[in-house]
Every structure is written in C-alpha cells, then in structure tokens.
GUMI-331853 format. One record per atom (N, C-alpha, C): residue in one letter; x, z, y. Coordinates in steps of 0.05 Angstrom, whole numbers, padded with zeros to 5 digits, always signed. Atoms other than C-alpha are relative to their C-alpha. Layout:
BEGIN
AXZY/...
END
This chain:
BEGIN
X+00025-00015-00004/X-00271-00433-00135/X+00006+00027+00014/X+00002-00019-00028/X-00282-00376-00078/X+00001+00025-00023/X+00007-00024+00019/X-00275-00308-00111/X-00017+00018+00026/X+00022-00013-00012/X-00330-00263-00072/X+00010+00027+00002/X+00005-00024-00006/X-00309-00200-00040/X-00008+00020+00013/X+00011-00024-00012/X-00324-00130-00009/X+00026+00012+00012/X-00015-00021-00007/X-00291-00080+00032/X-00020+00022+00001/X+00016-00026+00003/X-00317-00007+00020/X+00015+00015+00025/X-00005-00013-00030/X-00311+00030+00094/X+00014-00015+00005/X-00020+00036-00012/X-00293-00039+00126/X-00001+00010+00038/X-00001-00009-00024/X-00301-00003+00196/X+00025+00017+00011/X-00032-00018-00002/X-00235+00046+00200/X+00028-00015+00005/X-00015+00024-00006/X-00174+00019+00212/X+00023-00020-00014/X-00006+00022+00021/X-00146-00006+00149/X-00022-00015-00008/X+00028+00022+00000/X-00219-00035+00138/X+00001-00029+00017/X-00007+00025-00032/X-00200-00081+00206/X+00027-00007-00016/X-00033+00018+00001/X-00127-00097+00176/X-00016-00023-00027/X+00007+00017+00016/X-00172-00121+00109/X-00012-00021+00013/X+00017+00017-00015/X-00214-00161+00153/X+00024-00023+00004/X-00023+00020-00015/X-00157-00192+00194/X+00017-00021-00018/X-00010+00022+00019/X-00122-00220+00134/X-00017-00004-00024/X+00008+00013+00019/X-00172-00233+00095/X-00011-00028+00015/X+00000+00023-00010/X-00190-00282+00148/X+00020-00032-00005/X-00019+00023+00006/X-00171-00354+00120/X+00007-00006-00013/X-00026+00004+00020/X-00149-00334+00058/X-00018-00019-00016/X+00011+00028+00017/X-00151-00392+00009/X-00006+00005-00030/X+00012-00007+00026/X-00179-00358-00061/X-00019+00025+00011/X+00028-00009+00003/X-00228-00297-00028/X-00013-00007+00023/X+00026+00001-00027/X-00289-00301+00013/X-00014+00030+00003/X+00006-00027-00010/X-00311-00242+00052/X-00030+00005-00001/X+00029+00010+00008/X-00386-00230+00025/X-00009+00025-00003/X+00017-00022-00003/X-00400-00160+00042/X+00020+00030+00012/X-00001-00019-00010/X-00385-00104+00086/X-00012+00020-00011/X+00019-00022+00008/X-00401-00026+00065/X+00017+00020+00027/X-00012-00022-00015/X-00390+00036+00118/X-00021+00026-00003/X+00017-00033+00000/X-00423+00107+00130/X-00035-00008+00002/X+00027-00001-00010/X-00501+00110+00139/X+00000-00005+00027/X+00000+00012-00028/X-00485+00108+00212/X-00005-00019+00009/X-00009+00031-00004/X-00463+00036+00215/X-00012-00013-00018/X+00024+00018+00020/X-00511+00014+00164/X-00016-00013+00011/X+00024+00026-00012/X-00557-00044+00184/X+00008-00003+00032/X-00013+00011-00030/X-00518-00055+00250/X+00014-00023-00012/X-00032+00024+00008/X-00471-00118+00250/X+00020+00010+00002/X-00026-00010+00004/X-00400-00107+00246/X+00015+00001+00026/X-00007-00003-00025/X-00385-00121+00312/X-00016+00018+00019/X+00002-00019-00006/X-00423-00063+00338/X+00002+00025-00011/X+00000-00022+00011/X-00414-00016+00280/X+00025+00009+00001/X-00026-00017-00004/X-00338-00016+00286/X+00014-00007+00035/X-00021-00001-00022/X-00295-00004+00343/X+00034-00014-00002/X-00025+00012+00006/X-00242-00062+00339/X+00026+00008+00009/X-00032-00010-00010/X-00168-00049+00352/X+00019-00013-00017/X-00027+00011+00009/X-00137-00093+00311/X+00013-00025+00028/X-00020+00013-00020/X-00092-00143+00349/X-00008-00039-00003/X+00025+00027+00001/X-00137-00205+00340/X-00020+00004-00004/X+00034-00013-00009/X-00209-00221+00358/X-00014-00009-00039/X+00029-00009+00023/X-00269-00201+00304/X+00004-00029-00015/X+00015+00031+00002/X-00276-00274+00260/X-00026-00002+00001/X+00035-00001-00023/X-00342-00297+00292/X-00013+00003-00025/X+00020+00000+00013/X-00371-00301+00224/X-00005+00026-00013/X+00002-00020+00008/X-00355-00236+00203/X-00015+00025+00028/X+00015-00013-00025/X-00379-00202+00272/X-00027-00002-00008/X+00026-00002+00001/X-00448-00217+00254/X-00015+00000-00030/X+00001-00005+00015/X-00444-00198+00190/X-00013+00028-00002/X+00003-00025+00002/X-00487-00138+00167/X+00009+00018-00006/X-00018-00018+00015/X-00459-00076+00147/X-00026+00017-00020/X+00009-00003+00019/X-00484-00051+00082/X+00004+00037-00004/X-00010-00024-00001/X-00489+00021+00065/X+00018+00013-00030/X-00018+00008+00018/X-00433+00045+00015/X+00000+00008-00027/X+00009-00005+00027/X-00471+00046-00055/X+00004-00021-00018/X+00000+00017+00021/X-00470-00004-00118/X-00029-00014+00017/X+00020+00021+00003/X-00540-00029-00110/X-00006-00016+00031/X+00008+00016-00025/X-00530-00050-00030/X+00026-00027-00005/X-00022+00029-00011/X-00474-00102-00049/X-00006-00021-00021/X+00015+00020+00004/X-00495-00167-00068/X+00020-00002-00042/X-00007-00007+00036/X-00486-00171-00155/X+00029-00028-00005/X-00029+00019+00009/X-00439-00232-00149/X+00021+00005+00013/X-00025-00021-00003/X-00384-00191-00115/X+00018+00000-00020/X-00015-00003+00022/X-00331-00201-00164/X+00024+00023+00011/X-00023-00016+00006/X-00274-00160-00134/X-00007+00020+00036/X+00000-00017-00018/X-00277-00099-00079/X+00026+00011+00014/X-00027-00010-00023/X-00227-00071-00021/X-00010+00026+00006/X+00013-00023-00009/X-00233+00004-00017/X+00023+00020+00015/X-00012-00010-00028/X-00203+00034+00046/X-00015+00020+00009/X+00019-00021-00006/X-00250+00091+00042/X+00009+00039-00002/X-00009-00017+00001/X-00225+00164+00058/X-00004+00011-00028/X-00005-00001+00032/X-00197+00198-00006/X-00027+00018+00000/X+00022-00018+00011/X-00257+00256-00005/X-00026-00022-00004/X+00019+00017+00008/X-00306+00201-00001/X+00009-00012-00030/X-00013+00017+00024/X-00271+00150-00049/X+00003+00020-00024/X+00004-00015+00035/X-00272+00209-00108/X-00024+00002-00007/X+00026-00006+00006/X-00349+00211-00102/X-00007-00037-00008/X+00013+00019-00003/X-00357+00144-00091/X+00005-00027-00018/X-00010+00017+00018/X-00312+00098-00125/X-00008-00005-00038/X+00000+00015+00023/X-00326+00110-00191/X-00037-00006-00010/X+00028+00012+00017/X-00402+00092-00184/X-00004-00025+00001/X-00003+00028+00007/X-00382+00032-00174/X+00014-00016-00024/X-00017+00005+00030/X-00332+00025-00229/X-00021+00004-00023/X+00007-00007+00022/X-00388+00052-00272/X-00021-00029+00006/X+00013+00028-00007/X-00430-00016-00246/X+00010-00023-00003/X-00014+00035+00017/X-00381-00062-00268/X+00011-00008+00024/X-00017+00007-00026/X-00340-00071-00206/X+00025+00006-00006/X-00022-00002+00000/X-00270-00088-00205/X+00010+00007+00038/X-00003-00024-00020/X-00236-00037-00145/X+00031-00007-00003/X-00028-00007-00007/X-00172-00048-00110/X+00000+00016+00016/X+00016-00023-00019/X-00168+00014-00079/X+00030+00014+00016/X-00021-00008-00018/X-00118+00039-00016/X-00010+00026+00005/X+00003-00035+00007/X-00149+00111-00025/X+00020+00016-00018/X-00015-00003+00008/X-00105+00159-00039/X-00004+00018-00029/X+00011-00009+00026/X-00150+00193-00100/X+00006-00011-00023/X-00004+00018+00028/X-00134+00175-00176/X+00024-00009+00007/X-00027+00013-00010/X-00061+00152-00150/X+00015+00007-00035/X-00017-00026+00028/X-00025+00201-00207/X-00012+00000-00023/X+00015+00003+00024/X-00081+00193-00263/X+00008-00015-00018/X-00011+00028+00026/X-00056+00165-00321/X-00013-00020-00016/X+00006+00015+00010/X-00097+00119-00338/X-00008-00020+00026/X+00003+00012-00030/X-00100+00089-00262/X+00021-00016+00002/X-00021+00018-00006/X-00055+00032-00249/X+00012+00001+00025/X-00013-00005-00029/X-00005+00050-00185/X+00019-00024-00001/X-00018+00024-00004/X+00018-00019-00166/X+00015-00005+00025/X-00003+00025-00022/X+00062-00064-00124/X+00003-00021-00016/X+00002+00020+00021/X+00056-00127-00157/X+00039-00018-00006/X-00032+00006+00001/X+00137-00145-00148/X+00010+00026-00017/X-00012-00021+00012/X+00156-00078-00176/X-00011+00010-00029/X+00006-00012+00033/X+00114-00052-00239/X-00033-00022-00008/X+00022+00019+00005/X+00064-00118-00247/X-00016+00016-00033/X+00006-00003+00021/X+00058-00099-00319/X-00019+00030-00012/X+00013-00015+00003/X+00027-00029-00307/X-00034-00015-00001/X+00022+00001+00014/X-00041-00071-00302/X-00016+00005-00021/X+00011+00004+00029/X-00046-00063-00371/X-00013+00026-00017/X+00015-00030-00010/X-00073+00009-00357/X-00026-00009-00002/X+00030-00002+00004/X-00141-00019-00348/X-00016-00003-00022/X+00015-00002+00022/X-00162-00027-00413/X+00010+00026-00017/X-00001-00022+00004/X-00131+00045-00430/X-00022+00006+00021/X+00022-00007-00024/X-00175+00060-00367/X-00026+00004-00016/X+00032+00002+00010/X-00239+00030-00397/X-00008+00013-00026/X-00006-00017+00024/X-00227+00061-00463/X-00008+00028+00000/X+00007-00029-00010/X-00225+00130-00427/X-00028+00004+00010/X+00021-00015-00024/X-00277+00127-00376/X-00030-00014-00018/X+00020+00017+00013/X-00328+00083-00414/X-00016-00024+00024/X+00008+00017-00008/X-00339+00035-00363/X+00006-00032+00007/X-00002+00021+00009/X-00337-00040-00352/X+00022-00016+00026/X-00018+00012-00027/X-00299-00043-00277/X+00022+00012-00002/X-00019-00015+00009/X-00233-00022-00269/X+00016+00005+00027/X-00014-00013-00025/X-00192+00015-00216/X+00027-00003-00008/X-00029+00010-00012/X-00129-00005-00186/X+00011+00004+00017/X-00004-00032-00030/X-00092+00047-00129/X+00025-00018+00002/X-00023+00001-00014/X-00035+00026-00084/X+00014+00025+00005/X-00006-00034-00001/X+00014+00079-00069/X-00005+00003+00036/X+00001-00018-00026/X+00018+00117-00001/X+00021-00021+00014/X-00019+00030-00013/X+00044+00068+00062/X+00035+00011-00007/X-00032-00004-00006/X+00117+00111+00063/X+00010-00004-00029/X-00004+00008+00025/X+00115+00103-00011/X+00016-00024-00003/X-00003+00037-00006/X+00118+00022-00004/X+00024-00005+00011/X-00018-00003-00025/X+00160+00034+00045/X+00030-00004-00019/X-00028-00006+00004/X+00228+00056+00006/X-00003-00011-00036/X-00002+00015+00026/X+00203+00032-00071/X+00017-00024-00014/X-00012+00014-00005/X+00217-00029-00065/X+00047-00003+00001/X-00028-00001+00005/X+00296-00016-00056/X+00013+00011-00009/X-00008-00013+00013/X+00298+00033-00099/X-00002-00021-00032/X+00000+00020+00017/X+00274-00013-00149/X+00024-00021-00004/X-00023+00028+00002/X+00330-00070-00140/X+00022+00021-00001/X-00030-00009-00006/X+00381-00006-00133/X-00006+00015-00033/X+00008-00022+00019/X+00350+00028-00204/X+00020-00019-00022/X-00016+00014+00023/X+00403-00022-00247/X+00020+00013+00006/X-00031-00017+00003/X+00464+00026-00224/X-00013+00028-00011/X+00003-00029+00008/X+00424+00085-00251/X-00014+00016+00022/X+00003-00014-00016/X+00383+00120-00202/X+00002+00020-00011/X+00001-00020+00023/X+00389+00196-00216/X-00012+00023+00025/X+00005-00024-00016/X+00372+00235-00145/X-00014-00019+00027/X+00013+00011-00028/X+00332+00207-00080/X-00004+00021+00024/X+00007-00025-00021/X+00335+00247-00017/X-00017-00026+00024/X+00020+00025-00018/X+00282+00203+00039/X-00001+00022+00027/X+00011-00016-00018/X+00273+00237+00109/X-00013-00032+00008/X+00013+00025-00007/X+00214+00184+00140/X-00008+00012+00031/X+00006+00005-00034/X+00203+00162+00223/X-00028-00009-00003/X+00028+00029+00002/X+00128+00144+00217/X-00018+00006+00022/X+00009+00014-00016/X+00081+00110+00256/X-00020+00019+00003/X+00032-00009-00004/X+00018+00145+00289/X-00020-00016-00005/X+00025+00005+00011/X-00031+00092+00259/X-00002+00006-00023/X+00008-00004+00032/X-00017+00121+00192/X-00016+00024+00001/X+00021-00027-00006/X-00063+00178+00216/X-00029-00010+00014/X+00024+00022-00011/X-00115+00134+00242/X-00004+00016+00027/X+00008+00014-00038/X-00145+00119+00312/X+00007+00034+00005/X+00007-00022-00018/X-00167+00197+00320/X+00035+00022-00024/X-00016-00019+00026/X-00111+00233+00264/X+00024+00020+00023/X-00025-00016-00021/X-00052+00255+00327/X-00011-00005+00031/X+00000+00008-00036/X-00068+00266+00409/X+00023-00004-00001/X-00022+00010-00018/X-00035+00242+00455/X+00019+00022+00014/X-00009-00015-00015/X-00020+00299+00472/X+00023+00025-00023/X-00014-00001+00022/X+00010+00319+00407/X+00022-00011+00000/X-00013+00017+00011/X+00047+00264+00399/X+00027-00014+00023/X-00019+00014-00023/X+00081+00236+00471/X+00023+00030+00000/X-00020-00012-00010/X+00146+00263+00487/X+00012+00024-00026/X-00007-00014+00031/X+00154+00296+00403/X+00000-00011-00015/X-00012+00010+00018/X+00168+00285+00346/X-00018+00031-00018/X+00015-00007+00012/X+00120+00324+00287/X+00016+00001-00034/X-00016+00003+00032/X+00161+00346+00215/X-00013+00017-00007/X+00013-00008+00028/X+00106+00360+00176/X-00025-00026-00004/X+00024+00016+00008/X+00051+00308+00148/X-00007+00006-00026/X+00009-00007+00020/X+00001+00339+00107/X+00002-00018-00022/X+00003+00009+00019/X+00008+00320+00034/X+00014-00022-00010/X-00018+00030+00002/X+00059+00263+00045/X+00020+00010-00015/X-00035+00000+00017/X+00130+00298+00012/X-00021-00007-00023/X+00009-00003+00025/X+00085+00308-00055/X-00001-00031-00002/X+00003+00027+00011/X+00063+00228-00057/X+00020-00012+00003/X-00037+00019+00005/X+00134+00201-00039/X+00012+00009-00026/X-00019-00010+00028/X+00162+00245-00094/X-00010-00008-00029/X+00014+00003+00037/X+00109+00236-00155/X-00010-00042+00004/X+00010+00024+00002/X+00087+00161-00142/X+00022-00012+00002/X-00013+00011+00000/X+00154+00140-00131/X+00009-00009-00035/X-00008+00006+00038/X+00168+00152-00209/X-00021-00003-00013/X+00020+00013+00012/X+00105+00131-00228/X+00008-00030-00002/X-00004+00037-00014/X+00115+00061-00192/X+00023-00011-00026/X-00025-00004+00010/X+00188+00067-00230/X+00000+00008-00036/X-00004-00014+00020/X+00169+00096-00291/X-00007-00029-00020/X-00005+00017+00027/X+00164+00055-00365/X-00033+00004-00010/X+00030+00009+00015/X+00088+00031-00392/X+00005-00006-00028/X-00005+00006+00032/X+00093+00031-00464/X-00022-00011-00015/X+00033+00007+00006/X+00017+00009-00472/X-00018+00015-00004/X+00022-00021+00001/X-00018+00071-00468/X+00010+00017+00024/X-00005-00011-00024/X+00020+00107-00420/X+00034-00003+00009/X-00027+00001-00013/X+00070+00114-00368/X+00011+00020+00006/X-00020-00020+00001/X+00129+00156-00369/X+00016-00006+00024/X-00015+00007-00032/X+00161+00170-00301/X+00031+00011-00001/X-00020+00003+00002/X+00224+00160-00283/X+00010+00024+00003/X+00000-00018+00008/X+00268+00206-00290/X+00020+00017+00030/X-00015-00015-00035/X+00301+00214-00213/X-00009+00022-00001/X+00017-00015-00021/X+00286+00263-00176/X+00000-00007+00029/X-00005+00015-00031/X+00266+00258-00102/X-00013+00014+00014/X+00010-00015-00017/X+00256+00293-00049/X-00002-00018+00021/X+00010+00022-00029/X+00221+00273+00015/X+00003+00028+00020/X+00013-00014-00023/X+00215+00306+00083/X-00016-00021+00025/X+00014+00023-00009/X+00165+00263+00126/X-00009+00009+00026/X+00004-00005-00025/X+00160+00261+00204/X-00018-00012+00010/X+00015+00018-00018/X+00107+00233+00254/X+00015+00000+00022/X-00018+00006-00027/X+00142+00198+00312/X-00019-00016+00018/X+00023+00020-00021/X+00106+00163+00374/X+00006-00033-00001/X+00003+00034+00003/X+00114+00090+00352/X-00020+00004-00018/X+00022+00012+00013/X+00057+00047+00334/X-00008-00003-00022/X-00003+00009+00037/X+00064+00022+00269/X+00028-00007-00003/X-00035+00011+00014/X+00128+00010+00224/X+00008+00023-00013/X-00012-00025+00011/X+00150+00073+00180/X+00030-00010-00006/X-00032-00005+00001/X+00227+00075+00185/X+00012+00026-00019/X-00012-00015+00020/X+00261+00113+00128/X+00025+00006-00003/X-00024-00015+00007/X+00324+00152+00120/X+00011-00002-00034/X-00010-00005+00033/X+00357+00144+00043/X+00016+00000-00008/X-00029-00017+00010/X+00411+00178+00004/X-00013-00001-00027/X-00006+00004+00032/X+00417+00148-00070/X+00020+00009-00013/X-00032-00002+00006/X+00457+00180-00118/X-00003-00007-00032/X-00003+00024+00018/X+00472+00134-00176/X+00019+00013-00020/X-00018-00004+00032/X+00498+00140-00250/X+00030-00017+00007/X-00017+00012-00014/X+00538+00081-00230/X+00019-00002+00020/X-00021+00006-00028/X+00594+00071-00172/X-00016-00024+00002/X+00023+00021+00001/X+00549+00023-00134/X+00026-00003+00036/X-00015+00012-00025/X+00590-00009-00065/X-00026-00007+00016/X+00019+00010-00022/X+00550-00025+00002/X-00008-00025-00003/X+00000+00029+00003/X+00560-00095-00017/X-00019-00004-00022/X+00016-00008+00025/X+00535-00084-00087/X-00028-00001+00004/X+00028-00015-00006/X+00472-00046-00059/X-00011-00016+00009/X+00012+00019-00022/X+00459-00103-00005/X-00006-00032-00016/X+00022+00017+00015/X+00455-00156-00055/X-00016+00004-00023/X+00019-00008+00014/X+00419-00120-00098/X-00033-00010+00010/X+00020-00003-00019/X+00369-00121-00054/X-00010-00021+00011/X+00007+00019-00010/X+00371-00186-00029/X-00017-00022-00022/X+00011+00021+00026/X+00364-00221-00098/X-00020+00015-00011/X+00020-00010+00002/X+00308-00177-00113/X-00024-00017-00005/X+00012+00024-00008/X+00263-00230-00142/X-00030+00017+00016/X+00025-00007-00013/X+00184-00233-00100/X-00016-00014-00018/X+00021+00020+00022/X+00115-00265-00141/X-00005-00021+00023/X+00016+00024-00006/X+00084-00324-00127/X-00028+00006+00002/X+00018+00003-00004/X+00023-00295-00095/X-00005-00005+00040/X+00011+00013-00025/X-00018-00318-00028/X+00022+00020+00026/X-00017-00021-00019/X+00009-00250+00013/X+00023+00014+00000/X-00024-00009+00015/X+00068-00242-00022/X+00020-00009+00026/X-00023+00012-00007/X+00135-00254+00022/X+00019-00015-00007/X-00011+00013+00023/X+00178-00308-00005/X+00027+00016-00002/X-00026-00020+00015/X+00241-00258-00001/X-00009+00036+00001/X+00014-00020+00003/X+00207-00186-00011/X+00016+00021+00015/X-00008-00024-00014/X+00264-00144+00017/X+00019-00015+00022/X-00033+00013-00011/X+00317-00170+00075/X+00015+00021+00015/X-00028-00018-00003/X+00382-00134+00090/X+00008-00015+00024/X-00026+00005-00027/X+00412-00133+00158/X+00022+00009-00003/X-00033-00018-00014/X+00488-00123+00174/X-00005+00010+00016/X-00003-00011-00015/X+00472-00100+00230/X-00007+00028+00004/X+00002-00032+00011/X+00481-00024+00225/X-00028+00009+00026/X+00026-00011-00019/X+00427-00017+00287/X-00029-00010-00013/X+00032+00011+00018/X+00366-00053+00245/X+00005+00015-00028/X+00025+00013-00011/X+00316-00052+00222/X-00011+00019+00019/X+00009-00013-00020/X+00279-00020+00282/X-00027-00004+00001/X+00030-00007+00010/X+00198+00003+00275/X-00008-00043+00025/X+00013+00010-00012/X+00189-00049+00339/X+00005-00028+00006/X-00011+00028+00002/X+00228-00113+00325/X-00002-00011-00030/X+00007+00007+00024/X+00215-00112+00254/X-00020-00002-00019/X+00021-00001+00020/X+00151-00093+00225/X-00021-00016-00009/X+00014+00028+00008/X+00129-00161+00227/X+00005-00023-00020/X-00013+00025+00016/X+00172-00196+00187/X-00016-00006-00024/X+00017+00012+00031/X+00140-00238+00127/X-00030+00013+00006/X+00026+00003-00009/X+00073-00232+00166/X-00010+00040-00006/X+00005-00023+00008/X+00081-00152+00153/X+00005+00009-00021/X-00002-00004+00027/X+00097-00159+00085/X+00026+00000+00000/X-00032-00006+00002/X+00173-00148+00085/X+00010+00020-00004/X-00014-00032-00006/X+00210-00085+00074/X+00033-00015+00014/X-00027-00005-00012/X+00272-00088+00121/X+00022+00024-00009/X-00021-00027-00003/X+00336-00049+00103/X+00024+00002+00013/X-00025+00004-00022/X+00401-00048+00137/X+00017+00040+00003/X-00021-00025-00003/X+00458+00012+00153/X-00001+00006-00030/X-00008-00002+00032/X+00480+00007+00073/X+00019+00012+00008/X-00019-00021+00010/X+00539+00054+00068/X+00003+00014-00017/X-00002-00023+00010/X+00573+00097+00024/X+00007+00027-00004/X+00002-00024+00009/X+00568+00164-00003/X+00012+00015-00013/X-00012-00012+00022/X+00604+00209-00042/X-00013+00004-00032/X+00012+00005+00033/X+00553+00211-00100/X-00018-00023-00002/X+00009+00030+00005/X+00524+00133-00084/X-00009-00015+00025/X+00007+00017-00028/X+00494+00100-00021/X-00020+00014+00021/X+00018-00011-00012/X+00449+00114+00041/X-00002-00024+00022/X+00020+00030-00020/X+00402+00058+00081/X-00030+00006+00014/X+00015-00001-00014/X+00351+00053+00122/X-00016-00017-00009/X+00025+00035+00002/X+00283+00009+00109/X-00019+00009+00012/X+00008+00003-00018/X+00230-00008+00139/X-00027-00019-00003/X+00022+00022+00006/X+00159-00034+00130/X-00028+00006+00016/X+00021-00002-00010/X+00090-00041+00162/X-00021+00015-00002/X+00021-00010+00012/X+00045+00009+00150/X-00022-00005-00014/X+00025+00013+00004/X-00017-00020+00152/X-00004-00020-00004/X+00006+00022+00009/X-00003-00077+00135/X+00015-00007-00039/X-00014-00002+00028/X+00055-00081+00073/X-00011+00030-00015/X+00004-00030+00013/X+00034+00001+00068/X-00028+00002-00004/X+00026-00010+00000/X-00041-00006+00062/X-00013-00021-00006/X+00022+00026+00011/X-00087-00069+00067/X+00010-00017-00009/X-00021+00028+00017/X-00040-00119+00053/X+00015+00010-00030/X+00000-00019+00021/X-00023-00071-00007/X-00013-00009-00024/X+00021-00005+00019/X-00085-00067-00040/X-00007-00029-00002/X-00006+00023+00004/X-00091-00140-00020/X+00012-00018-00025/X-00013+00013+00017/X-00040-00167-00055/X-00004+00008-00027/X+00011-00014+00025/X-00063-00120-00114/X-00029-00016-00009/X+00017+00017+00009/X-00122-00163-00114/X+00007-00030-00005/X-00008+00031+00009/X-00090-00231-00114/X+00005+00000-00024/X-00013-00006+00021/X-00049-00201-00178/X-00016+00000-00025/X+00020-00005+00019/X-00111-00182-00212/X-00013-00032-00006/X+00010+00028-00001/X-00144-00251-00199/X+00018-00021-00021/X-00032+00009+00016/X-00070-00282-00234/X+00000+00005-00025/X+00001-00009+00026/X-00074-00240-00289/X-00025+00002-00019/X+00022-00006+00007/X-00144-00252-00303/X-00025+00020-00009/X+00014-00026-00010/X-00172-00185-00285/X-00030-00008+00011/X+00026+00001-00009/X-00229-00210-00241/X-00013-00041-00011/
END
C-alpha cells in the first residue's frame, strides 16, 4: 500500500532533489506540493524554476502547488518532506505537527532540541524513540524528525565506524559545493577564481550535531558524545560534493589499515535509498574527488580515501553529495525509517 506524501517548499532546490527521487519510488506517492503564496495555484512546472539534472515527471509538472498551511494539504497525507528555509520552517512546521502530521524535516531549526530526533538511519536509528518524549512535551499528535546539516552527513558517518578506537578530538576543515547555498546564496562573481573561509553558521552545526548524531539515548534523553570538534568550513567553486579534511585523535592506537576497514565493514539498513555499502574507501591517496565521486550509490555514498597516520590517531578525506546524501536524500531516507519502524 502507497504511503501518501508532501513536500513543504517543493520549489527551491532541495524541493527539486525531493521531487527527482521521489520519482518511482516503490512505497511513497507524491500527493501534494506546498510553496510561498507566490507559486500558489500555479502548476509546478511554472511555479518552480527547474535545475535539477532530469526533466519535471510529467505528472508532477501539472500538479498544483498548494499554499504552505495544514488545511491546504489533502487530510490523507500520511508523511511530509520539509525543505523549507529554517526562518520559515520555525513558524511553520509546528502547525503542522500540531495537526497530526508526521514531518521529516531537512530545515535546519529544532536540529539541537532535545526532544527532536537528529537522524541518519545507519548511524543513531534508535534516537527515533524521541518522538514519543517529543509528544509528551509538545502535546501534539505528529512528530518531527531533523536531518543534520549536508557537511555534517558528510564526515559522521566515518566517524561513527572510527568511534570503537575511542574518539576523543575531531579537527574537519570542509571544500564545499556552491549548491549548498542555493541557486541565488554565492555570485559568480564571488565565487569564480576563490575560494570563501567563512560559511555562516556552519562550524557551530558540524561541532554540536556531530555529538548529538554520536551521543547515547537512554529513553528520555540524549547525552552527547563526549569528543570535541572543531570545524572550519570553506565555499569552493564546484557544483556539488562537499569534500572534507579530517584529523581523529583516538583513545586507541588505530593503524590506516585498521581505520580503512573500519569503515568499510560499517554495516548499511535495508532501506529503498539506502546504499548497499554506506561508506567506500579508496587506496588511492588522490580520491575521492567532489567531481568523479559524488555519485556513487546514486548519491548516497560517503567516499573516503588518503587514510594516514598521525601522531595522536588518523587523518582522511570524505566525501558526499550534498544535496542529495546531505539533504533530500537525507530526510528521505529518514522517511523510509519512520515507515519501518512504524512511525507513519
């Protein structure tokens, strides 16, 4: 049976990555568009400005766009995609949650709230169990579910498969993509021929969501881990792919070799957008690279590669899709999880 969903600001350009893969998929059906007042009662194919990298699906093109309240989306909606800027998404999100809507939400609002579930469904599955602390708190009957930040995604993942030698320090410098700023976020004139080391508000979410993601759910709350980690976070003129810099330093003596199958045996779930190996390790000290790699496992892959060591534990490179493993395919797969665990 079809589970019935929404995207909340399905026009932007993680809205278009939800589109694109939700095209096809074999448990939801796409059964309602929401965007600004602007793009309200236009079809979708004139309210947004496409740019993803395949054409509109014809049936969604002539689909209306809905404007982005509870009572414009149709009541059998079981599960929502919210890709809606964070100042919006704090007003807006929870009048839906207070309507009985279950919210997978790639906004970066509520991330840190403790009673908010910050998933990847390979790494801390079991934080779900937040939403009924959630509903407890908030008194309502839907429940919110936050991805972390794309550079987040990005280096988790291998910190996770490296956190059995003891993580105890994280240093991250990140190469990222100009669509993580959307269509209008850097000119061109900004951006060609530089390189940009500052992105508002990004060290803070690499550093606190990483030990969230990481941290221990005891059934009421989660206690973060106890690293520390510093970020410094760059904008570079490639497309998509955030490329990461990382310097682990470990309780343990951990070997390159060590680190690299750590990493490899890393188990992945058994859901639709899942990758069947979640992280892969190159030898080759020149990979992974933003523009040969960010496809792998349909986007869903984290690439790492240049493992070496350190004097206080290892340092590697990874490597994942923004907008696709870092954002819609994210919150995505955060919905398949929920569906699994009998959430929606």
């Amino acid at each position: 049976m079809a589970v019935r969903v929404g995207i909340l600001g399905a026009t932007g350009a993680v809205g278009q990555r939800f589109i694109q893969l939700l095209d096809g998929h074999p448990t939801f059906e796409l059964a309602s568009l929401t965007a600004s007042e602007d793009s309200a009662g236009k079809t979708y194919a004139d309210a947004a400005k496409w740019r993803v990298n395949t054409p509109i699906p014809e049936d969604v093109a002539e689909m209306e766009v809905d404007p982005t309240a509870p009572d414009a989306v149709p009541d059998d909606v079981d599960l929502l995609f919210s890709s809606l800027p964070s100042g919006v998404a704090t007003e807006v999100e929870p009048e839906f949650l207070q309507a009985g809507y279950v919210v997978s939400s790639n906004s970066s609002n509520d991330r840190m709230a403790p009673d908010v579930p910050l998933t990847i469904p390979e790494v801390n599955p079991e934080h779900l169990d937040l939403i009924e602390v959630q509903r407890d708190e908030r008194g309502w009957d839907g429940a919110l579910v936050k991805n972390p930040n794309c550079s987040t995604i990005t280096m988790v993942p291998t910190l996770a498969a490296l956190d059995q030698f003891g993580l105890e320090e994280v240093h991250v410098s990140t190469l990222q993509a100009v669509s993580g700023a959307g269509y209008s976020g850097v000119t061109s004139m900004e951006i060609i021929d530089n390189a940009i080391p500052h992105i508002g508000g990004e060290e803070n979410k690499m550093e606190t969501e990483s030990r969230k993601l990481l941290g221990e759910f005891d059934g009421v709350d989660v206690s973060l881990h106890e690293m520390d980690v510093a970020a410094s976070c760059n904008r570079i003129p490639t497309l998509d792919g955030h490329l990461e810099n990382v310097f682990a330093e470990t309780t343990e003596e951990v070997t390159p070799e060590e680190a690299k199958e750590a990493m490899r045996e890393y188990p992945g779930v058994d859901l639709h957008s899942a990758p069947e190996q979640l992280i892969h390790v190159f030898d080759d000290p020149s990979r992974p690279q933003p523009r040969l790699d960010r496809e792998r496992g349909d986007g869903m892959q984290v690439s790492a590669g240049g493992v070496q060591e350190t004097a206080a534990g290892i340092k590697y490179n990874c490597l994942a899709h923004n907008t696709i493993r870092g954002a819609a395919g994210a919150s995505l797969l955060n919905g398949e999880l929920l569906v699994e665990e009998g959430w929606v």
